[in-house]
matplotlib code that plots the C-alpha trace (Angstrom):
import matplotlib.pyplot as plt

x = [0.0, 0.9, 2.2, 0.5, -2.5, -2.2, -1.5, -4.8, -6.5, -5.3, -3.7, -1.6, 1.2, 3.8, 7.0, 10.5, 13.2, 16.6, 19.7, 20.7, 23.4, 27.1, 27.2, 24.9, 24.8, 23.4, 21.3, 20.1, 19.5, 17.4, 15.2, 14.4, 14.0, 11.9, 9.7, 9.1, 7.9, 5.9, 3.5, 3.6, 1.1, 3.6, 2.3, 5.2, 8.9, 11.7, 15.0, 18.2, 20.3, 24.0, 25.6, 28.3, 27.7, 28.5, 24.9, 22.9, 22.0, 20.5, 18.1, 15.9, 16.5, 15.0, 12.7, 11.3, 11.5, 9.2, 6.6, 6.5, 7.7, 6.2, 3.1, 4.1, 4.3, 8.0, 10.0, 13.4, 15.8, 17.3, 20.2, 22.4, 25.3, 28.1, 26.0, 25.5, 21.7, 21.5, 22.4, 19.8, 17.3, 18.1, 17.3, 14.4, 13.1, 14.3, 12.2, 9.1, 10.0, 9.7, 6.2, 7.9, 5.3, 7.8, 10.6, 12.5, 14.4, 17.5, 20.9, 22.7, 25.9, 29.6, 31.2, 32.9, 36.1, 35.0, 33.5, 32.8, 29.8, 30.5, 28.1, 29.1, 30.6, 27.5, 25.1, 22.9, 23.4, 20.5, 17.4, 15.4, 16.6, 16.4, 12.5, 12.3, 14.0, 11.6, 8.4, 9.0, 10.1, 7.7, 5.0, 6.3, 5.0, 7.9, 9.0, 11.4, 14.0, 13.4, 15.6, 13.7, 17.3, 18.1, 20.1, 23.8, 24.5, 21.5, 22.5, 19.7, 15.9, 14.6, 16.9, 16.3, 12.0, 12.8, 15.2, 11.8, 9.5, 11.2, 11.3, 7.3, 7.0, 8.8, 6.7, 7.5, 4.2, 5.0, 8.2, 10.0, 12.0, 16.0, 16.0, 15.4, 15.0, 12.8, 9.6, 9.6, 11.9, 8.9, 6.1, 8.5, 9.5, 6.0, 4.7, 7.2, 6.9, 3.0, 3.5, 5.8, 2.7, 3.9, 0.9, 2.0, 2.5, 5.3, 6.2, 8.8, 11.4, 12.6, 15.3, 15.1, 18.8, 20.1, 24.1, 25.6, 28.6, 26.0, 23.7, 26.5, 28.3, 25.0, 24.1, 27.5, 27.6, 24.2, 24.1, 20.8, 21.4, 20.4, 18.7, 20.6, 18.6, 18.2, 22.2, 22.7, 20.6, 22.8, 26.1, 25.2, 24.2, 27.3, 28.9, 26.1, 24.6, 21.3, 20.4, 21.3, 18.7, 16.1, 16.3, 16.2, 13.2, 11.3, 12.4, 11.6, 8.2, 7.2, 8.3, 6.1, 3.1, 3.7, 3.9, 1.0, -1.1, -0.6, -1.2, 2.2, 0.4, 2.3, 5.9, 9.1, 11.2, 14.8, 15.3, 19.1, 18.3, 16.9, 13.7, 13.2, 13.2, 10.7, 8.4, 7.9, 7.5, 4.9, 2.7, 2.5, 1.1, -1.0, -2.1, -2.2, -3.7, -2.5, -3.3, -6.9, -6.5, -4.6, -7.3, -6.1, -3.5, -0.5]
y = [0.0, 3.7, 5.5, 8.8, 6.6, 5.1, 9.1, 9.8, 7.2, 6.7, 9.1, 9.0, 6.8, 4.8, 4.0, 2.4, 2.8, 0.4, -0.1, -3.2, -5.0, -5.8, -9.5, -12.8, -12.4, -8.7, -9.9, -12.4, -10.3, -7.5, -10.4, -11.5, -8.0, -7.5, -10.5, -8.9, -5.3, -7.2, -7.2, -3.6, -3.2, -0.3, 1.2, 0.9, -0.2, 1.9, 0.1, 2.5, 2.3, 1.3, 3.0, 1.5, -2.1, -1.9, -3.1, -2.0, -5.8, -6.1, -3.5, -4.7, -8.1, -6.7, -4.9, -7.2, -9.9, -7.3, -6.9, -10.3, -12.8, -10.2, -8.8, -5.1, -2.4, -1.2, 1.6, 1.3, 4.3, 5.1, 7.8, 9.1, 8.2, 6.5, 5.0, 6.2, 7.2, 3.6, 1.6, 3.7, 2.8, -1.0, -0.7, 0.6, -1.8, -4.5, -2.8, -2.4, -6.2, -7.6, -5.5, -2.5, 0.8, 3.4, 4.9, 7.4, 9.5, 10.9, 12.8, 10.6, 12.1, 11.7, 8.5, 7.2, 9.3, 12.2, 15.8, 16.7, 15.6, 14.3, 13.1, 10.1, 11.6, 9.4, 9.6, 12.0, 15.7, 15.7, 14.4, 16.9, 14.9, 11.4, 11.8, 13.2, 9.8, 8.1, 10.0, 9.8, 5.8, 4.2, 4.4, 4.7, 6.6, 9.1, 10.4, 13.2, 14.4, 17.5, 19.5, 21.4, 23.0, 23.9, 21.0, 22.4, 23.0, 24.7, 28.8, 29.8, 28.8, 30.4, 28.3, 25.1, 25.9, 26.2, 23.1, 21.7, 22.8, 21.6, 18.3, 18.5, 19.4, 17.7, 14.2, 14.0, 12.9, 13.4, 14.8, 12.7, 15.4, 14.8, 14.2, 16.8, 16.9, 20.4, 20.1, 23.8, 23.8, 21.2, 23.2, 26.4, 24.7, 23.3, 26.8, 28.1, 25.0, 25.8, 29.7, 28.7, 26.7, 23.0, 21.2, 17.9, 15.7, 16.4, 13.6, 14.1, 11.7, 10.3, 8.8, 7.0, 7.5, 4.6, 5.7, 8.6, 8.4, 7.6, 10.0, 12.5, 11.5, 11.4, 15.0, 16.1, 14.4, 15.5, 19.1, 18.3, 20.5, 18.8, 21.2, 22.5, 21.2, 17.4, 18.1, 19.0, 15.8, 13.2, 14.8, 13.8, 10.2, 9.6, 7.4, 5.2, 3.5, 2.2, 5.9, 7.2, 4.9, 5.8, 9.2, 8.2, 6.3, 8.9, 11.7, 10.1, 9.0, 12.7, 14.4, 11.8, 12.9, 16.2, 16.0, 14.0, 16.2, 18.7, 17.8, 15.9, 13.3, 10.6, 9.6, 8.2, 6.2, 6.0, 2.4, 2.0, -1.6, -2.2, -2.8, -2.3, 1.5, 2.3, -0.8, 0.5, 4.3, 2.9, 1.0, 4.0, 6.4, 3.7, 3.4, 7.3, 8.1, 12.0, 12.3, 12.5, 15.7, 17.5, 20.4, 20.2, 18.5, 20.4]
z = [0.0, -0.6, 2.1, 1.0, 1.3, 4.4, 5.6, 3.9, 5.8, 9.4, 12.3, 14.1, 11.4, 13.3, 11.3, 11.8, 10.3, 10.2, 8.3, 6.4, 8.4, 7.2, 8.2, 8.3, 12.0, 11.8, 9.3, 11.3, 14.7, 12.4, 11.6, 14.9, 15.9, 13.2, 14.1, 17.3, 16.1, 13.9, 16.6, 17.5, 14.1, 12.6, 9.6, 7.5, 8.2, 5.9, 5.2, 4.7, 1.4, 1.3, -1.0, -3.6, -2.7, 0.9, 2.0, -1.0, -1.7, 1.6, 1.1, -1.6, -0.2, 3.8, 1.9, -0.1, 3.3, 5.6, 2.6, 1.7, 4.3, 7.4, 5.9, 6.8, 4.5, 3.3, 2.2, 0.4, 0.9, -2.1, -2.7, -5.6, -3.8, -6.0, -8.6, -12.0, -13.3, -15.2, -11.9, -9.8, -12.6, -12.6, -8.9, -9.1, -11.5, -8.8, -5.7, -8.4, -9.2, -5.8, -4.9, -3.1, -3.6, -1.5, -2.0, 0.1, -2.8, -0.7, -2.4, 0.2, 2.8, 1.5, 1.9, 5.1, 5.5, 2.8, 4.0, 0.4, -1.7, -5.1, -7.9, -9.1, -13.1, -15.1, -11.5, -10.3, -7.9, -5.5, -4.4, -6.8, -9.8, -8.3, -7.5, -11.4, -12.2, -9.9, -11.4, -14.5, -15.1, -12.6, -10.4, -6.8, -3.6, -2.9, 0.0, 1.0, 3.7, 5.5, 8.1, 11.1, 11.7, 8.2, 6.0, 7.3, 3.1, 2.8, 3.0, 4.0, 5.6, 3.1, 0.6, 2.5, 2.0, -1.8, -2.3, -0.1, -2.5, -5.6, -3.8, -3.4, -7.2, -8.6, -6.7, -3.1, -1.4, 2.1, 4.0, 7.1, 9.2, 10.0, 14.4, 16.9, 20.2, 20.8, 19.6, 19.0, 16.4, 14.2, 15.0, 13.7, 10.8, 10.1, 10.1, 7.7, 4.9, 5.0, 4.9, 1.9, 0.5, 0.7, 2.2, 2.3, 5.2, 7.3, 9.8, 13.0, 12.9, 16.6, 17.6, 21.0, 22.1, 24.4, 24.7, 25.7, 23.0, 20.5, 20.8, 20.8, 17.5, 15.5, 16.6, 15.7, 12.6, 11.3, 13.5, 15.3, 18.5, 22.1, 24.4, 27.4, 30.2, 28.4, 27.9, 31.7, 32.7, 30.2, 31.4, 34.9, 33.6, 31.2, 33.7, 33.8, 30.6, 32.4, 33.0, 29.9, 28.5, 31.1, 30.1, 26.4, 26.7, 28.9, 26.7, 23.8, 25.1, 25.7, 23.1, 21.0, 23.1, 22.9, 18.9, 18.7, 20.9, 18.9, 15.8, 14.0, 11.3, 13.2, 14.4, 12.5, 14.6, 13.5, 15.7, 15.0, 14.7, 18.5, 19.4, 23.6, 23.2, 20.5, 21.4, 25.3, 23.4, 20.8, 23.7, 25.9, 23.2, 22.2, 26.0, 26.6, 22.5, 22.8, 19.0, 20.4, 22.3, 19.0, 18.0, 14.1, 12.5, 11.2]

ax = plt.figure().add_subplot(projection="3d")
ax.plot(x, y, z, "-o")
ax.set_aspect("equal")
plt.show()
């Protein structure tokens, strides 16, 4: 099923995202986790894309393994990174080819080890032109990337809304938001992409952070800026993994209600491959439904 469907049809939308393990043992740990969540009911699972080879395989095959072997709908990430136009066209025509309806159209960060981004010489040089590639050879739901912060390449919020908008015209359906952690900076950004004229669904992406190192590399890697009272509180935990996790999960579990209470069409989980975190998250919302006190949705 289309995911700009299932937004038309049900709310609050419940999604998880993983990444396609390196080895047979990952492999084999994502799909006992997987299993699990199964039972949660999320609307749709979305699989990351490895770039150049490294777990690009994996992806359809996941994919095409939580659509077909788990019953749940799927997404396939999809970027321009390293591949030329006619190897990002022969995948596509594998995800159509297993039964695969979504596709997250991303331009994709710099390799491991590189700070620069480079279009492959016969590939693709953002997202803009990979959904044109999507649109216009197949018949796939498309999805977007969005940046409550600003995209840190972006010059301006104002420049950021327009590389938005082209995304939107040019056949995104819906728009998943990078991390945060204030739900202020949503709710600001969700006003501005309207007041721009971009109506289409704009779902918070969450990430239930479980490490203190963790948490603190992926912020700095993709600039998502940590309040300075939830910063206060995990310096005081750093020694102490169990608490860090606590506070993750607690966090994590109101800023979901919070969103949902006021309005957000539903909540992206980015999982990082475990399951304890989001599935205690998911079953308090369901418990508490906050979505029901939201006076409009945004």
């Amino acid at each position: 099923m289309r995911i700009d469907r299932i937004l038309d049809e049900r709310r609050p939308v419940f999604s998880f995202e993983f990444f396609p393990p390196k080895t047979d043992e990952g492999q084999a740990t994502l799909e006992s986790t997987l299993s699990v969540l199964k039972d949660d009911r999320p609307d749709y699972v979305s699989v990351t894309y490895g770039a150049g080879g490294s777990t690009r395989d994996r992806t359809v095959e996941i994919t095409k393994w939580i659509k077909q072997g788990l019953g749940i709908e799927a997404m396939a990430h999809l970027s321009c990174v390293g591949e030329p136009t006619d190897r990002i066209i022969e995948i596509l025509g594998e995800l159509r080819d297993v039964g695969i309806d979504n596709i997250l159209a991303l331009r994709g960060d710099p390799p491991r080890g590189e700070t620069e981004w480079r279009p492959h010489p016969e590939g693709l040089h953002h997202s803009v032109e990979l959904i044109e590639t999507i649109r216009d050879g197949f018949d796939f739901c498309i999805g977007a990337a969005c940046f409550p912060e600003v995209h840190p390449e972006a010059k301006s919020l104002e420049d950021d809304l327009e590389f938005a908008r082209r995304k939107v015209d040019a056949g995104a359906s819906f728009l998943i938001t990078q991390l945060f952690f204030d739900n202020e900076l949503y709710f600001d950004f969700v006003d501005e992409v309207r007041a721009a004229g971009i109506s289409v669904p704009i779902i918070p992406g969450i990430m239930p952070f479980t490490q203190y190192k963790q948490i603190k590399t992926i912020t700095e890697l993709c600039e998502a800026s940590i309040p300075a009272e939830m910063e206060r509180e995990l310096s005081e935990r750093a020694a102490d993994p169990e608490a860090v996790a606590e506070l993750g999960v607690a966090y994590a579990a109101l800023q979901c209600s919070d969103l949902l209470a006021r309005g957000a069409p539903g909540i992206h989980f980015y999982t990082l491959n475990r399951s304890p975190a989001t599935r205690a998250i998911l079953a308090a919302l369901r418990a508490a439904h906050p979505w029901t006190r939201a006076a409009a949705a945004v």
